[in-house]
Biopython code that builds the backbone (N, CA, C, O; Angstrom):
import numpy as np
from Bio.PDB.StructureBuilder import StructureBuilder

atoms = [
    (1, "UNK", "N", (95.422, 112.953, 103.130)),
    (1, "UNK", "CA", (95.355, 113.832, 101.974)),
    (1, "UNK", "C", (95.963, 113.174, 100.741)),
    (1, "UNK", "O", (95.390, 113.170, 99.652)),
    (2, "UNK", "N", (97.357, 112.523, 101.002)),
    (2, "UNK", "CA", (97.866, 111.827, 99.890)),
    (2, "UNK", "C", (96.845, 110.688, 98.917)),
    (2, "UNK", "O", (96.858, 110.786, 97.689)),
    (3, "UNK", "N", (96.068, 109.729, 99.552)),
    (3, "UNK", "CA", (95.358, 108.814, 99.263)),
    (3, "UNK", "C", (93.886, 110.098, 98.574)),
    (3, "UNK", "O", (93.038, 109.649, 97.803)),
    (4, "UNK", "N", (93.863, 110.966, 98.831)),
    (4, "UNK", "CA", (92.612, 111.669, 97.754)),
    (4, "UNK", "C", (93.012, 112.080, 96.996)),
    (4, "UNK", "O", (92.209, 112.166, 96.067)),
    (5, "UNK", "N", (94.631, 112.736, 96.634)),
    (5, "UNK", "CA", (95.309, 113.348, 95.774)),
    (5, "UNK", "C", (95.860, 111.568, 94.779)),
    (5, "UNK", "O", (96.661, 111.773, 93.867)),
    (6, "UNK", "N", (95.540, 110.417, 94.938)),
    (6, "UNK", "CA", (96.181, 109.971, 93.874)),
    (6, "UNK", "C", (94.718, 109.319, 93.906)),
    (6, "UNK", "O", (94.801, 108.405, 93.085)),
    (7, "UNK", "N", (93.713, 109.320, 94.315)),
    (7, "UNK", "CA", (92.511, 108.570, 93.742)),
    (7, "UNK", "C", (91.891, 109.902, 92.746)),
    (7, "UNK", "O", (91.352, 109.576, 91.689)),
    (8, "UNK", "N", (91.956, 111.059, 93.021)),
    (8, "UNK", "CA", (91.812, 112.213, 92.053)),
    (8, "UNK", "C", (92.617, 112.133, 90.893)),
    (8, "UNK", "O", (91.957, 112.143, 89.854)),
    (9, "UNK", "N", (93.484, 112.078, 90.795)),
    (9, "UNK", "CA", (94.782, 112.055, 89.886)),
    (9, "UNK", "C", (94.230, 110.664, 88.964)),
    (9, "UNK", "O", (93.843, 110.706, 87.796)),
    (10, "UNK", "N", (94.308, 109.547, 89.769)),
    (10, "UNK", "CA", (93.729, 108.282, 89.148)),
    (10, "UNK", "C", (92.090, 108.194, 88.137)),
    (10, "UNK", "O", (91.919, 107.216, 87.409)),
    (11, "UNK", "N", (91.586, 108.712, 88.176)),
    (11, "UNK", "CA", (89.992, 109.221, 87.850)),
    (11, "UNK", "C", (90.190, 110.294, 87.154)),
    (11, "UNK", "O", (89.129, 110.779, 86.761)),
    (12, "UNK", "N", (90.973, 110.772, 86.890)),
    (12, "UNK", "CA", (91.278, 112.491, 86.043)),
    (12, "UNK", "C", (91.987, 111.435, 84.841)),
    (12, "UNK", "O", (91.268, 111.226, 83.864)),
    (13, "UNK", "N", (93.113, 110.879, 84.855)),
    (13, "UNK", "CA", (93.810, 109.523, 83.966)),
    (13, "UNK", "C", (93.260, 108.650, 83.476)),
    (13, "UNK", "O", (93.595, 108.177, 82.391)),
    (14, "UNK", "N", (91.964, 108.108, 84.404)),
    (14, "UNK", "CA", (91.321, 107.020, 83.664)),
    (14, "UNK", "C", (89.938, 107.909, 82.493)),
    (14, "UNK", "O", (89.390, 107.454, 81.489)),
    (15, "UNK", "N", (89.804, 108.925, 83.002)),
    (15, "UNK", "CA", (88.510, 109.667, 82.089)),
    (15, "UNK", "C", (89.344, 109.948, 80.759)),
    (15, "UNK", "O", (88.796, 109.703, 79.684)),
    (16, "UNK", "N", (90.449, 110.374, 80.777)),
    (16, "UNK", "CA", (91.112, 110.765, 79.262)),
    (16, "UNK", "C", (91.798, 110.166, 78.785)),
    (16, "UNK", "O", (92.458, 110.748, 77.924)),
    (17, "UNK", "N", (92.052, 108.894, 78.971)),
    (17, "UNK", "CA", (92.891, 107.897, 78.718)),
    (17, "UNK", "C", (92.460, 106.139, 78.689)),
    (17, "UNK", "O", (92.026, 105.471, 79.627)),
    (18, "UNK", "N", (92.703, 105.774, 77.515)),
    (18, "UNK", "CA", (92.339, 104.465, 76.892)),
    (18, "UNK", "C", (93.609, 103.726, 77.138)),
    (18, "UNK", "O", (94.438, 103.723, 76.228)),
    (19, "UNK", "N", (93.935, 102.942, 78.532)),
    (19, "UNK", "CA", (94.708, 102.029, 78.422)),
    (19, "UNK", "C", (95.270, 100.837, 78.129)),
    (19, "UNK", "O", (94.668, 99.846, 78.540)),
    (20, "UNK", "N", (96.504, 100.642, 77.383)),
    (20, "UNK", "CA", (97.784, 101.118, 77.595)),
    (20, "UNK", "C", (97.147, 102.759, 76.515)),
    (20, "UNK", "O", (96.119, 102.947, 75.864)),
    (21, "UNK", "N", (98.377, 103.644, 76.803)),
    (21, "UNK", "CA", (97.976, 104.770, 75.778)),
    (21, "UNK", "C", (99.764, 105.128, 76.220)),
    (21, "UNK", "O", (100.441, 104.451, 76.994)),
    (22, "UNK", "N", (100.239, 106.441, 75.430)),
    (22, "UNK", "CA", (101.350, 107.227, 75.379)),
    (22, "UNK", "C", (100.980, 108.000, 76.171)),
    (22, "UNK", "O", (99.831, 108.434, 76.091)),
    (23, "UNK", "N", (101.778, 108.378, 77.105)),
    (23, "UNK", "CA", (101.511, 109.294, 77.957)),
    (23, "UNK", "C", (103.136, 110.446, 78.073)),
    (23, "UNK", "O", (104.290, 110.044, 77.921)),
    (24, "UNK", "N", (102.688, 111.930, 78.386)),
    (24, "UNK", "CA", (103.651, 112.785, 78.192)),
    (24, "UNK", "C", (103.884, 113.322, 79.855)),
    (24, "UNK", "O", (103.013, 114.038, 80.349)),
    (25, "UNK", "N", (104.988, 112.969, 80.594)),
    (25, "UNK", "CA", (105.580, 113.531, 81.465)),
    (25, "UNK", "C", (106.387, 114.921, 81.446)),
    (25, "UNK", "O", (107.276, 115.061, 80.605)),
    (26, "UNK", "N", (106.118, 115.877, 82.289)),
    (26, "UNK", "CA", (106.528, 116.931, 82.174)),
    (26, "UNK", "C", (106.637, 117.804, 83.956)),
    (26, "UNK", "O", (105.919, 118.369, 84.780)),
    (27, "UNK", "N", (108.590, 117.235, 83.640)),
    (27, "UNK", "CA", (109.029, 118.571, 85.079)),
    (27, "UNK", "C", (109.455, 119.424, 84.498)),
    (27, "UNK", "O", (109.654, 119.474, 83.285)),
    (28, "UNK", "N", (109.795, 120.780, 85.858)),
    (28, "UNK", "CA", (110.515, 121.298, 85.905)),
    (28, "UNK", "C", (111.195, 121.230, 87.442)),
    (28, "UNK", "O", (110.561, 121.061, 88.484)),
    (29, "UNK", "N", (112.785, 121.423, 87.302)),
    (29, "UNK", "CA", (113.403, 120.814, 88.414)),
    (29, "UNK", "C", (114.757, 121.294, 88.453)),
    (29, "UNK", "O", (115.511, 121.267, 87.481)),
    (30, "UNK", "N", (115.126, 121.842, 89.871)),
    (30, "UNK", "CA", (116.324, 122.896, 89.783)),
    (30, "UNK", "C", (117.149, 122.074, 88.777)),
    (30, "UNK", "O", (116.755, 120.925, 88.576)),
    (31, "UNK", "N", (118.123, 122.459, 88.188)),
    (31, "UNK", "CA", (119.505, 122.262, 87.191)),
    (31, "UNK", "C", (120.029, 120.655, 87.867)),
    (31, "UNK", "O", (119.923, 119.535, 87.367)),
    (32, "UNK", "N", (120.787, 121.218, 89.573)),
    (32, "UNK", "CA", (121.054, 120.150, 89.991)),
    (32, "UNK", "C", (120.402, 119.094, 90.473)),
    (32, "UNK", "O", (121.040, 118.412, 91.276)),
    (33, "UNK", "N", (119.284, 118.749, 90.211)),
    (33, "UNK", "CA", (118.228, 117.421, 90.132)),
    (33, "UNK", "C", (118.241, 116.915, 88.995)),
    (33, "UNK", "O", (118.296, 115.685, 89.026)),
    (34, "UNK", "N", (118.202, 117.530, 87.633)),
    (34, "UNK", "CA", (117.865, 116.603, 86.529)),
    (34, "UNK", "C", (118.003, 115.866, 86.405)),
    (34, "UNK", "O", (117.116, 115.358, 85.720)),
    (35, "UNK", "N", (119.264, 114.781, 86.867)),
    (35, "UNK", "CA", (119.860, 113.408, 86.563)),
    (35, "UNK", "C", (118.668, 112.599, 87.564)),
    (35, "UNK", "O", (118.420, 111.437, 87.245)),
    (36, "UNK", "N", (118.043, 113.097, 88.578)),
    (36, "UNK", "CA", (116.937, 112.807, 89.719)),
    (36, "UNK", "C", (115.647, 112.037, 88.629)),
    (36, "UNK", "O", (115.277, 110.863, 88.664)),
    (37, "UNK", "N", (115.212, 113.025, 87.806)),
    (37, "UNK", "CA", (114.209, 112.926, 87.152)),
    (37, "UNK", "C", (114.702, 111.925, 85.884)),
    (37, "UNK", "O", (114.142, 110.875, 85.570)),
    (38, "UNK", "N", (115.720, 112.428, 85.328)),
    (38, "UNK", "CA", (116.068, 111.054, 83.932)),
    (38, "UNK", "C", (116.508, 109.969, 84.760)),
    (38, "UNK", "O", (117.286, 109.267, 84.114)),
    (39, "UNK", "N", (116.328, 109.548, 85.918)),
    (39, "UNK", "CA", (116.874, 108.298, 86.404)),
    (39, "UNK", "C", (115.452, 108.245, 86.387)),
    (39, "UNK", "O", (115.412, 108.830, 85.305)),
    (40, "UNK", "N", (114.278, 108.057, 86.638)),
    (40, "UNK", "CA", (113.241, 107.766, 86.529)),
    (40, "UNK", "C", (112.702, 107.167, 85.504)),
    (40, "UNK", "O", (111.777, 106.364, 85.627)),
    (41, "UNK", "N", (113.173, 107.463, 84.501)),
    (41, "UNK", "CA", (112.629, 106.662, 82.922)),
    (41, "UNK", "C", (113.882, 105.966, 82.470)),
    (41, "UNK", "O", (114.124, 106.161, 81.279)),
    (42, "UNK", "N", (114.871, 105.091, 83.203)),
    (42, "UNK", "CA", (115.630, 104.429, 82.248)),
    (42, "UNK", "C", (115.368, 103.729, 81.118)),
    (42, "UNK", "O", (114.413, 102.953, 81.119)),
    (43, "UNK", "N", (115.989, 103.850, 80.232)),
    (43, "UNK", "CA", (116.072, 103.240, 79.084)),
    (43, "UNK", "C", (115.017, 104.058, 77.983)),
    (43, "UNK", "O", (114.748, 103.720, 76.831)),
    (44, "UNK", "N", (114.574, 105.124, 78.672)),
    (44, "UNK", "CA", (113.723, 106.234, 77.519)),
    (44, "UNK", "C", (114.392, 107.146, 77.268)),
    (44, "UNK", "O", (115.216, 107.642, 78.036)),
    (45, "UNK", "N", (114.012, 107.702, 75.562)),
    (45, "UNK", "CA", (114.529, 109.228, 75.946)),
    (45, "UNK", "C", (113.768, 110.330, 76.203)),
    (45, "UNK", "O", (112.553, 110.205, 76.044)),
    (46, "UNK", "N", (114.210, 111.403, 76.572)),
    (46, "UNK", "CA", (113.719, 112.701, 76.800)),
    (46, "UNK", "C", (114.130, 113.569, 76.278)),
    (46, "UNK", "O", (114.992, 113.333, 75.431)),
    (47, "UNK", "N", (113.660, 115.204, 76.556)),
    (47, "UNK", "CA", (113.673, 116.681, 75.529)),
    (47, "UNK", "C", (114.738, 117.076, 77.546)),
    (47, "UNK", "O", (114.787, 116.577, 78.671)),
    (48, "UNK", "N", (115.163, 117.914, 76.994)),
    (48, "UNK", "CA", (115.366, 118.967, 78.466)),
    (48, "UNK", "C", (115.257, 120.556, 77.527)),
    (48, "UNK", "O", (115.175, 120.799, 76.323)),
    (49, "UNK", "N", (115.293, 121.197, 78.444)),
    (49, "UNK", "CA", (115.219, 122.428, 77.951)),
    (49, "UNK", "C", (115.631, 123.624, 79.270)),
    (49, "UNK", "O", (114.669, 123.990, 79.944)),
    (50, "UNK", "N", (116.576, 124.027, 79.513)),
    (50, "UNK", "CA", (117.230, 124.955, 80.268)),
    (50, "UNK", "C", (116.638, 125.901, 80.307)),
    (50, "UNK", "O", (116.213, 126.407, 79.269)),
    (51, "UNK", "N", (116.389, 126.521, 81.686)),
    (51, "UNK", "CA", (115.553, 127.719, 81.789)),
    (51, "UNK", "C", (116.718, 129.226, 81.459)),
    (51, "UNK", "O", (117.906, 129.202, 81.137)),
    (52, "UNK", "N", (115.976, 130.195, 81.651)),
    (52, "UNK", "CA", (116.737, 131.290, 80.476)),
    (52, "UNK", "C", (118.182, 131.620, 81.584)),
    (52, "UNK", "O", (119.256, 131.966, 81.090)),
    (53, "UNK", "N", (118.053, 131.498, 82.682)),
    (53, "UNK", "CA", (119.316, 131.262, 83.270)),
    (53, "UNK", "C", (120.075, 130.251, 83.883)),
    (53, "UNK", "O", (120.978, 130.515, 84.677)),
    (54, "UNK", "N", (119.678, 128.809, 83.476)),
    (54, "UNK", "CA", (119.814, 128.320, 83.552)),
    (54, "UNK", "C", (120.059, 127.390, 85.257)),
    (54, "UNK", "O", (120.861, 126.589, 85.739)),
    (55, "UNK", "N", (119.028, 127.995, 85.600)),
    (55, "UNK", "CA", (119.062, 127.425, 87.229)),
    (55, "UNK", "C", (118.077, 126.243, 86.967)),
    (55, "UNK", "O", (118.401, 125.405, 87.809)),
    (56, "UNK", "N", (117.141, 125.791, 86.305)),
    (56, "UNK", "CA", (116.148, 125.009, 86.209)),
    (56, "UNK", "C", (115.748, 124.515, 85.002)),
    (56, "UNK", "O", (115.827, 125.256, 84.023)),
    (57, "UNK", "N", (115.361, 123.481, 84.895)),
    (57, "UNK", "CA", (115.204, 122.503, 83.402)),
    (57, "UNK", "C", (114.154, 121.691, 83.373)),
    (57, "UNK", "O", (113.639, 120.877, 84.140)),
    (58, "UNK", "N", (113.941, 122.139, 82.219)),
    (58, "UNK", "CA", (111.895, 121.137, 82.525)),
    (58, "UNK", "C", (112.618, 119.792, 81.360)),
    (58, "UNK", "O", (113.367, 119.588, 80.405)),
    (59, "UNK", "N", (111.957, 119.352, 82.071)),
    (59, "UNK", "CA", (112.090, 117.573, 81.192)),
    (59, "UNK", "C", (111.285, 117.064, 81.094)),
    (59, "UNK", "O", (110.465, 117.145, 82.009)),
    (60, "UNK", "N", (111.015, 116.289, 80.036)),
    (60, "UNK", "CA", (109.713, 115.740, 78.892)),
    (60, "UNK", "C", (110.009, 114.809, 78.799)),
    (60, "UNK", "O", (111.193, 114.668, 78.494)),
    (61, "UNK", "N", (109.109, 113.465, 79.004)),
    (61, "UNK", "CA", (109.265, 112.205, 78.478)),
    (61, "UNK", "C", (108.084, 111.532, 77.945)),
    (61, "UNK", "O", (107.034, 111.501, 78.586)),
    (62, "UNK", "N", (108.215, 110.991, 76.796)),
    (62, "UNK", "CA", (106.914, 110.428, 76.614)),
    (62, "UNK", "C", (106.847, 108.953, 76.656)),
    (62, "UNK", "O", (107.766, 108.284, 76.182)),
    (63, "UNK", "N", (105.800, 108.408, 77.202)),
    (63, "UNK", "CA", (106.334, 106.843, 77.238)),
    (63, "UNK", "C", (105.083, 106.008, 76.983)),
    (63, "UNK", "O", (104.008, 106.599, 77.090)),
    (64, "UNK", "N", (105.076, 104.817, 76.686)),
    (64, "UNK", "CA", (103.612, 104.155, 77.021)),
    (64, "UNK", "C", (103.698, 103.371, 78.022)),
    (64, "UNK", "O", (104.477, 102.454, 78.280)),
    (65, "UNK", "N", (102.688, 103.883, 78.650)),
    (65, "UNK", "CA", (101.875, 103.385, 79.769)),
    (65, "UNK", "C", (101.402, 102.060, 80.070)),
    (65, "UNK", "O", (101.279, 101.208, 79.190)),
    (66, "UNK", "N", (101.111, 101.835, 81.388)),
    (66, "UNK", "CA", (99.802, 100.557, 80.776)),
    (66, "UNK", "C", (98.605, 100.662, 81.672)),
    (66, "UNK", "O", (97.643, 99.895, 81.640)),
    (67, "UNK", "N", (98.810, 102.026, 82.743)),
    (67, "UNK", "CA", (97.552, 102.063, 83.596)),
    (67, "UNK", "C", (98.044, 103.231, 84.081)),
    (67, "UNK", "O", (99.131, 103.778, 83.895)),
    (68, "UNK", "N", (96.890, 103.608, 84.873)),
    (68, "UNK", "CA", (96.536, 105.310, 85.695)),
    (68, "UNK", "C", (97.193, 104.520, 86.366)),
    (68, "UNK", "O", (97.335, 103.690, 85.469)),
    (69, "UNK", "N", (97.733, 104.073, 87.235)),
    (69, "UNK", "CA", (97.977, 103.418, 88.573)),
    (69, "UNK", "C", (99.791, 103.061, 88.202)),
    (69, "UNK", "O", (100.498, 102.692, 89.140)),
    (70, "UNK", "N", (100.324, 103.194, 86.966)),
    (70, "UNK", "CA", (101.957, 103.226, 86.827)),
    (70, "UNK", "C", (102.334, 105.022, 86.570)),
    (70, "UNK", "O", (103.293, 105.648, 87.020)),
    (71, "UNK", "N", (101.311, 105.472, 85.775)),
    (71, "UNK", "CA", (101.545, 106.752, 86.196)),
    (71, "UNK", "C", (101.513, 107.470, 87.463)),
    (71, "UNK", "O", (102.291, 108.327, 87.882)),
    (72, "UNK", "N", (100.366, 106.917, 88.051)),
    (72, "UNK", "CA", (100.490, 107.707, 89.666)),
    (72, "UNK", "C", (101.565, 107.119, 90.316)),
    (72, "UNK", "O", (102.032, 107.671, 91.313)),
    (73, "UNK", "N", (102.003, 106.128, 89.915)),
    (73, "UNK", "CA", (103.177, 105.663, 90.695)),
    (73, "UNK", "C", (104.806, 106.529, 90.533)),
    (73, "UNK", "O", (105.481, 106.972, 91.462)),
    (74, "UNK", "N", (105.130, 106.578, 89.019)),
    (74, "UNK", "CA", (106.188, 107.721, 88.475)),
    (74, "UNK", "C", (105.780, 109.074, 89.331)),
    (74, "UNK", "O", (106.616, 109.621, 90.050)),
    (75, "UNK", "N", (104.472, 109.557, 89.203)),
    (75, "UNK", "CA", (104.602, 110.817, 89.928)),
    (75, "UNK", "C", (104.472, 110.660, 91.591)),
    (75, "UNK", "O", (104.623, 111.710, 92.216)),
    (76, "UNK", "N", (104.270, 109.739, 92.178)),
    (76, "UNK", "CA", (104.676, 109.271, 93.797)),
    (76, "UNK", "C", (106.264, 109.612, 93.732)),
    (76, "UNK", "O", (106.809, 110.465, 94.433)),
    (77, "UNK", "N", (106.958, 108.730, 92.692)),
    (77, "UNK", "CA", (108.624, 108.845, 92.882)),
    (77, "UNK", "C", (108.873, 110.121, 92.904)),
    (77, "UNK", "O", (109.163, 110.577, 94.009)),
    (78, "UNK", "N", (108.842, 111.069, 91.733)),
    (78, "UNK", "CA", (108.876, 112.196, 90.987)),
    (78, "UNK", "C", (108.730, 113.426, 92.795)),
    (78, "UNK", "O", (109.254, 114.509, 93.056)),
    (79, "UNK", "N", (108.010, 112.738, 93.419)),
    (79, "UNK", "CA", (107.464, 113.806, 94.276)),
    (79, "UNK", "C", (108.362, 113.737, 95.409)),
    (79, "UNK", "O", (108.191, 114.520, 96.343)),
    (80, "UNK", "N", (109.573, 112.643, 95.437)),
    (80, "UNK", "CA", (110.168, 112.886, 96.516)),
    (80, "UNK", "C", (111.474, 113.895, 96.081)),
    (80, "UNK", "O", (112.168, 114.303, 97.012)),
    (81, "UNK", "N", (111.728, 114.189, 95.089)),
    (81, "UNK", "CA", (112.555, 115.112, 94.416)),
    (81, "UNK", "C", (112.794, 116.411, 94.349)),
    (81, "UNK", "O", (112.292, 117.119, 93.476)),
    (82, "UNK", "N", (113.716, 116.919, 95.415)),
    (82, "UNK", "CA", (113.671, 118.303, 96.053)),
    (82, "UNK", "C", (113.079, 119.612, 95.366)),
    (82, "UNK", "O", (113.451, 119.762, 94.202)),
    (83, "UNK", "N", (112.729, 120.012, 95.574)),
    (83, "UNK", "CA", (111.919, 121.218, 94.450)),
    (83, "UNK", "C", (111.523, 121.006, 92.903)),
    (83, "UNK", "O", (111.441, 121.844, 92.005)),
    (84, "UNK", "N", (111.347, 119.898, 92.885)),
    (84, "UNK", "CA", (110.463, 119.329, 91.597)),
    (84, "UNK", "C", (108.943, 119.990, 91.716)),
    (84, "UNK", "O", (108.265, 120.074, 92.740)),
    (85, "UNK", "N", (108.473, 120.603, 89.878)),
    (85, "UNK", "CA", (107.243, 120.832, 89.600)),
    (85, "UNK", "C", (106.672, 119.951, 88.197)),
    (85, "UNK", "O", (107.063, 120.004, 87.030)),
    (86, "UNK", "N", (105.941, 119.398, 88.627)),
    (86, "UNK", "CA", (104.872, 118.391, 88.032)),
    (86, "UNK", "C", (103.856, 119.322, 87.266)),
    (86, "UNK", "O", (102.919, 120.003, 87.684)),
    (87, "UNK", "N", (104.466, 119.077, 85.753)),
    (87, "UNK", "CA", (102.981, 119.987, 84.679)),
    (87, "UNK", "C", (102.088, 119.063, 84.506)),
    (87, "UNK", "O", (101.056, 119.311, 83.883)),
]
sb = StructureBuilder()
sb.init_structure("model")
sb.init_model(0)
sb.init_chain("A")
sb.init_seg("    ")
for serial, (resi, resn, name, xyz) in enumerate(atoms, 1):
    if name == "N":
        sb.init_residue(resn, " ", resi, " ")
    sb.init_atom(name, np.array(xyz, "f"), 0.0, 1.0, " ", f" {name:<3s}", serial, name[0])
structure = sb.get_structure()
C-alpha cells in the first residue's frame, strides 16, 4: 500500500509542480511533537500556530524543493511522528 501511496503522491507533485519550485509544508501535531516536525527542516524557518487550547500546533514551512521524490521523502519522515496530520 505504501509504494501506491507515494507513486500517487509523486504524480499528484509532478502534475502541479515545475521542478525545483517552493513548496509549502503543512502539520498539525500534538503540542508535545513540534520540536519532531521543526527538526525536519533545519536551518529553515517556519509559522506555528497553537490550537485554541493549545494541545496541538500546525506548522508551516516553505522551502524549495528540487523534486516530487525530496518531498515524498520529508513526508515518509513526517509520517513516523506520533499523531502527526499532513495538510
Amino acid at each position: 500500500m505504501q509504494a501506491d501511496w507515494k507513486k500517487s503522491l509523486k504524480e499528484k507533485l509532478d502534475q502541479h509542480h515545475a521542478w525545483p519550485d517552493l513548496y509549502t509544508f503543512k502539520f498539525i501535531v500534538p503540542a508535545a511533537k513540534e520540536n519532531e516536525v521543526i527538526d525536519l527542516f533545519p536551518n529553515h524557518s517556519h509559522t506555528k500556530r497553537p490550537s485554541k487550547h493549545g494541545k496541538y500546533v500546525s506548522v508551516t514551512v516553505q522551502m524549495m524543493m528540487p523534486s516530487s521524490d525530496a518531498v515524498v521523502e520529508i513526508y515518509q519522515s513526517a509520517s513516523k511522528i506520533e499523531g502527526i496530520v499532513a495538510l
